[in-house]
N, C-alpha and C positions, 0 to 999 in steps of 0.2 A: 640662731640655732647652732652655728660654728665654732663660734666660743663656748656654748656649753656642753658639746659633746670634746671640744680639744681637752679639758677642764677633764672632764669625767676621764677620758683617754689615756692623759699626762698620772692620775691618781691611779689608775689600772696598772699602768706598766711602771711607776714607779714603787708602789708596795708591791708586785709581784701579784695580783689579783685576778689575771685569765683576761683571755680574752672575752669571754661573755658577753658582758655588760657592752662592750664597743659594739658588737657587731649587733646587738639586740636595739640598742639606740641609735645606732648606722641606721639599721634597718627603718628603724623608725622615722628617722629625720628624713630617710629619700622618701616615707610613704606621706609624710606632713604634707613637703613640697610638694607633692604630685600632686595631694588634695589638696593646695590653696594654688596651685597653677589651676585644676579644671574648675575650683570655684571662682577663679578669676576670666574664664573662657565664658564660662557657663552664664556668668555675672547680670545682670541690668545696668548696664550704663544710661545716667538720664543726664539732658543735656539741655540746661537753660541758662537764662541769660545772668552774669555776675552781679552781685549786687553794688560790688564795689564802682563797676564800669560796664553800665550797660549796653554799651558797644563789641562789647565781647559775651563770648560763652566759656562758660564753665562745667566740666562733666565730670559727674557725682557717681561714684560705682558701689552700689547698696550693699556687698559684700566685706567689704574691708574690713567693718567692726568684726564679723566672723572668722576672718581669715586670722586678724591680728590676735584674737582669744585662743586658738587654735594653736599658732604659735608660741603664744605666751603661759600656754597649758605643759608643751612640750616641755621647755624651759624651765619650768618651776620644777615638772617632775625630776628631769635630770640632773638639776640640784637638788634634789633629793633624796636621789640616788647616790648620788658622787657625795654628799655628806656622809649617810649611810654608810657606804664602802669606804671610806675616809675611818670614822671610827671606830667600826667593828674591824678593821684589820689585821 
């Protein structure tokens, strides 16, 4: 998520484009995080034994596939965006 708001950030102040767009997708990226930390709190951890070694456990957390689509939502849009602002210039 770092990378694509530095990206978007770097295109902002170097065409002269306002701040905006930074603080709108700031904003954004702290409220992601919050939301894949409390769905990481909130989660289902299930914990059985590895298949590799079944002397050991292994703990599977049911949320990840959402958390990661979530992130990966973020990130698409904000290239998006930053292409957007990139050629309308």
């Amino acid at each position: 998520m770092i990378p694509s708001l530095a990206i978007l950030t770097y295109v902002c102040t170097k065409y002269q484009l306002g701040n905006g767009p930074i603080r709108t997708f700031g904003i954004a990226a702290v409220l992601v995080l919050l939301l894949v930390a409390l769905l990481s709190a909130a989660s289902n951890i299930i914990v059985v034994r590895c298949t590799d070694d079944p002397s050991q456990f292994c703990e599977y957390n049911d949320s990840v596939p959402f958390m990661a689509t979530i992130v990966a939502i973020y990130v698409i849009v904000t290239g998006f965006r930053t292409r957007h602002l990139w050629v309308y210039r």
